[in-house]
C-alpha positions in Angstrom: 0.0 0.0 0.0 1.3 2.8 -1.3 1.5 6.3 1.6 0.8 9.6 0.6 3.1 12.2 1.4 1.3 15.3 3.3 1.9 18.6 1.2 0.2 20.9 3.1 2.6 22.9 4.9 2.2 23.3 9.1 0.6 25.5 10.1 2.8 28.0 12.5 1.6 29.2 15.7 4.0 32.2 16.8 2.2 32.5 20.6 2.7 28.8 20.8 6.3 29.5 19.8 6.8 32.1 22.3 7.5 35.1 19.6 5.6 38.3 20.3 3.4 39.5 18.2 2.6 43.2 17.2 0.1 44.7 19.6 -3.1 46.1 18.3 -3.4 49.9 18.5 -6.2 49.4 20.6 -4.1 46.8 23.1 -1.9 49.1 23.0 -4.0 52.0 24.4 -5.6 49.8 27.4 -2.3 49.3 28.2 -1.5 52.5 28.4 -4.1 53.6 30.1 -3.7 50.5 32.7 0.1 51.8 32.9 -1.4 55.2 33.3 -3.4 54.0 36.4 -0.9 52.0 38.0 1.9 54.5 38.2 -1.1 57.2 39.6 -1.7 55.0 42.1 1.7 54.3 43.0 2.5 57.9 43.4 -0.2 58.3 45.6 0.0 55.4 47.9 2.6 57.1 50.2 -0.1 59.1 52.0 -2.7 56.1 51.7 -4.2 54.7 54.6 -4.0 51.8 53.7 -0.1 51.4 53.6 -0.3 52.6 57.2 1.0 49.9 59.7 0.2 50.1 63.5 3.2 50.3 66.0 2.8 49.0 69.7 4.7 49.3 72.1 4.4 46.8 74.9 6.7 45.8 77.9 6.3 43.7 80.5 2.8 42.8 78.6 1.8 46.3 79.3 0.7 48.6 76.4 2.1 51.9 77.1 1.4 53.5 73.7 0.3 52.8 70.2 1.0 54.7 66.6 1.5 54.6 62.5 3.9 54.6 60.5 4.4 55.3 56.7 6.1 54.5 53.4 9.4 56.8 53.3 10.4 57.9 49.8 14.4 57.5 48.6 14.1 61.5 49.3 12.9 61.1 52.7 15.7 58.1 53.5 18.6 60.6 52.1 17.4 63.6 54.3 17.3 61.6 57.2 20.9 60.6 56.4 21.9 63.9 55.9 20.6 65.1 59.3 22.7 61.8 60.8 26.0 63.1 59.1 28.5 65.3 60.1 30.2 66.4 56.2 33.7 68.0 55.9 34.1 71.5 55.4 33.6 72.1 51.3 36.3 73.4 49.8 35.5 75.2 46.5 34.5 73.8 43.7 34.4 70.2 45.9 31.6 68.2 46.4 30.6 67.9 50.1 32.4 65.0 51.6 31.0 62.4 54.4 33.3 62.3 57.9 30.6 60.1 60.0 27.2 58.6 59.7 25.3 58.3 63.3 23.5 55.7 62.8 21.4 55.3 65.8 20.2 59.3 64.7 20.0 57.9 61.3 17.4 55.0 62.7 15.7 57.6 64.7 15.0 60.0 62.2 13.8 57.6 60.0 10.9 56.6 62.3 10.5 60.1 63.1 9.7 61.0 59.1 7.7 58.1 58.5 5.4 58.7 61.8 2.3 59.6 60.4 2.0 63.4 61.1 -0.9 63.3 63.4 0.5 60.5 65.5 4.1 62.3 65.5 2.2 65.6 67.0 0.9 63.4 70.0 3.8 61.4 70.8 7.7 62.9 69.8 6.5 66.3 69.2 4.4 66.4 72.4 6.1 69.4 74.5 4.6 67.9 78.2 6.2 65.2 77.2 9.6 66.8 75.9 10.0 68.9 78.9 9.2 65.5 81.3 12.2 63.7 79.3 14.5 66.7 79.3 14.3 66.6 75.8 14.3 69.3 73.2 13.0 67.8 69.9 11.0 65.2 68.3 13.9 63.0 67.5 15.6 63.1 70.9 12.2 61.9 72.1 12.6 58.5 70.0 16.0 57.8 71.8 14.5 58.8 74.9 11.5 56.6 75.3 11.9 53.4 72.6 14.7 50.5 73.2 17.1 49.2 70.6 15.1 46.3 69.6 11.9 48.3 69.3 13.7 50.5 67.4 15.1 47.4 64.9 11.7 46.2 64.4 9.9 49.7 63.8 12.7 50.0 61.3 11.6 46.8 59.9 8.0 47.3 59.2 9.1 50.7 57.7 11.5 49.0 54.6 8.6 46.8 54.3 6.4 49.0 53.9 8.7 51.4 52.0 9.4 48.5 49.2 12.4 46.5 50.8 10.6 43.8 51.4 11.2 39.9 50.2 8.1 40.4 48.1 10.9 42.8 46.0 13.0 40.4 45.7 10.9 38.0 44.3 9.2 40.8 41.9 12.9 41.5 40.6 13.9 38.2 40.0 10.4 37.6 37.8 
């Protein structure tokens, strides 16, 4: 018995092949505009609610006070770096030159920025509460009521929240 050879030439499926192909104007478009969206809502999400995480403060099983903190932006973490640095004298035409990074300051000022405002009024801007510590500012008031350890896990929900998190990692890597 005699076999017949197949002449019809496969049929080629470029999706199935994993080659692109050109985008519709109108795909396009909805893209856009979902691009469009997403970065809008990106931009906005620092001074969301709903990227507010709640801080407690608890020793000896005792509650003694609660508050929020916020996404900081790369901004924010640089001025809070700044304040923590003691720079060289610039000579002229020189670029301004680190001499030492405080980094307990650093840590403080960091929780102190991304305190929401509201909260940071009532607790290390709170001038009863200033004078009581013999303290003069905001920031001095974080050193003088929190404990290292609180301080490393405040720090910790704040890169979370501020896009260090493992869930990065993973999004990079993809």
């Amino acid at each position: 018995m005699a076999t017949t050879k197949n002449t019809m030439p496969e049929q080629y499926d470029a999706a199935e092949a994993g080659v692109e192909t050109p985008a519709t104007q109108e795909e396009v478009l909805m893209d856009e505009n979902a691009l469009l969206r997403g970065l809008i809502e990106a931009g906005n999400e620092k001074d969301n609610e709903s990227t507010y995480r709640q801080i407690q403060i608890k020793r000896a099983g005792t509650l003694k006070f609660v508050f929020r903190v916020r996404p900081v932006s790369e901004e924010e973490s640089i001025k809070c770096h700044d304040h923590a640095t003691k720079f060289a004298p610039r000579k002229r035409g020189q670029p301004k030159r680190e001499i030492e990074t405080n980094t307990s300051l650093f840590r403080s000022w960091l929780i102190y920025t991304a305190t929401v405002d509201e909260d940071r009024k009532k607790l290390w801007d709170n001038k009863k509460a200033q004078e009581a510590l013999n303290v003069l500012q905001g920031v001095e008031m974080i050193d003088a009521v929190l404990l290292s350890g609180e301080k490393d896990r405040i720090i910790d929900v704040i890169n979370e929240i501020s896009g260090y998190g493992d869930d990065m990692e993973e999004t990079a890597k993809n």
